[in-house]
Phi, psi and omega in degrees: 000297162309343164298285176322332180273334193244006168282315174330286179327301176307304198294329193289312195293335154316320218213025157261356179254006133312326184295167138293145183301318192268042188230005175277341179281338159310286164001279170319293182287340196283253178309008200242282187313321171302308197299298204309329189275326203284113195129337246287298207293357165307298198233000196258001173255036196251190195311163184280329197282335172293301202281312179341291164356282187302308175309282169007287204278355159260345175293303157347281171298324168336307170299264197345300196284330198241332188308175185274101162299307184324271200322310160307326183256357162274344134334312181262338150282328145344098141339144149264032197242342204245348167283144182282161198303321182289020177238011175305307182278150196264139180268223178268341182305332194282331162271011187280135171284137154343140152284135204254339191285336154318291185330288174297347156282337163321298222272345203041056193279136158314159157244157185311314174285321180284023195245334178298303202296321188268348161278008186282285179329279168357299201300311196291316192249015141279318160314296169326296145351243144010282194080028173210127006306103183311326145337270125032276214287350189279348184282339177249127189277150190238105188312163179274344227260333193230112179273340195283345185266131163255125184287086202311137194260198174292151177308138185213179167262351171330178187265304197296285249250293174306330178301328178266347171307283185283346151295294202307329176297326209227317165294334174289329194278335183260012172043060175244102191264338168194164163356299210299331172339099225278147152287316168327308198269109308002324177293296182307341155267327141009274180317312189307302172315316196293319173325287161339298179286331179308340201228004192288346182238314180244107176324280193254356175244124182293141178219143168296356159292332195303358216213001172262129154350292207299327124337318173331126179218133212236142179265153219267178272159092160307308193257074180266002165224154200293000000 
């Protein structure tokens, strides 16, 4: 997967200044994102120590793709003989990288966990839907009381047993009372929501609030069913 992630990059950083600025956000997603996602709901709650890497490597491309290059690379041309003497020697500011959570928010990029939580969700409520894959949906209890309620089983690391975590976490909040609900209209708000929490505590330093559920908040929606 980091292989596949930092060739994208090298490749997006080749060929953005070939690009038009506004065909870079297609881009991101098109070579970056595609990789970063496929799977997501699977593998993407795994140990941090797994996942480090993987984060790593999209904030990175952000910088590549959306950061100031000028700015960056004008760093490295300054002589120090042409800096005044008390800015010769250089600290830690000359080497701190760009903040990047700007970035994701110009652009309105998921970050790597909330792009698991909203691809889970998604996955959870077209089976349901749907009723396909049948293989899927029959692993999930449903209240007699409620169909939108899921019976939660014993804790597992399983795809079913988190998957129903972040439903149960999340649908009450999107007020989703049956089936009938558009997907479209649950993919946008969603997104919106997460965007929203992504960026709700901290301008430019990540907290472990951008990515908790339980915060989660849906603005409210007349035409939230067909």
């Amino acid at each position: 997967m980091n292989i596949k992630l930092n060739y994208a990059s090298a490749t997006l950083n080749r060929i953005r200044d070939s690009v038009p600025k506004e065909l870079h956000k297609d881009l991101y997603h098109t070579l970056f994102e595609s990789h970063l996602t496929y799977c997501i709901s699977v593998w993407g709650d795994a140990a941090l120590f797994r996942t480090a890497s993987i984060w790593l490597s999209q904030k990175h491309c952000v910088r590549v793709l959306f950061g100031d290059k000028e700015a960056y690379l004008n760093k490295f041309l300054t002589c120090a003989r042409t800096r005044e003497f008390d800015s010769q020697a250089l600290d830690h500011t000359f080497f701190q990288l760009e903040h990047c959570k700007p970035l994701f928010k110009q652009q309105n990029i998921l970050a790597f966990k909330n792009l698991y939580t909203y691809h889970t969700f998604m996955e959870v409520f077209k089976i349901l839907k749907l009723r396909c894959p049948a293989s899927l949906q029959q692993h999930y209890q449903s209240s007699s009381r409620k169909e939108t309620t899921i019976i939660s089983q014993l804790p597992s690391n399983d795809f079913i047993s988190r998957s129903t975590k972040i439903w149960s976490t999340i649908a009450p909040k999107l007020k989703l009372f049956d089936y009938s609900y558009k997907i479209s209209l649950a993919k946008s708000r969603l997104k919106k929501a997460l965007l929203k929490l992504q960026h709700a505590y901290n301008d430019s330093a990540w907290t472990t609030s951008d990515y908790d559920i339980m915060q989660l908040s849906f603005e409210n929606n007349p035409l939230q069913q067909i």
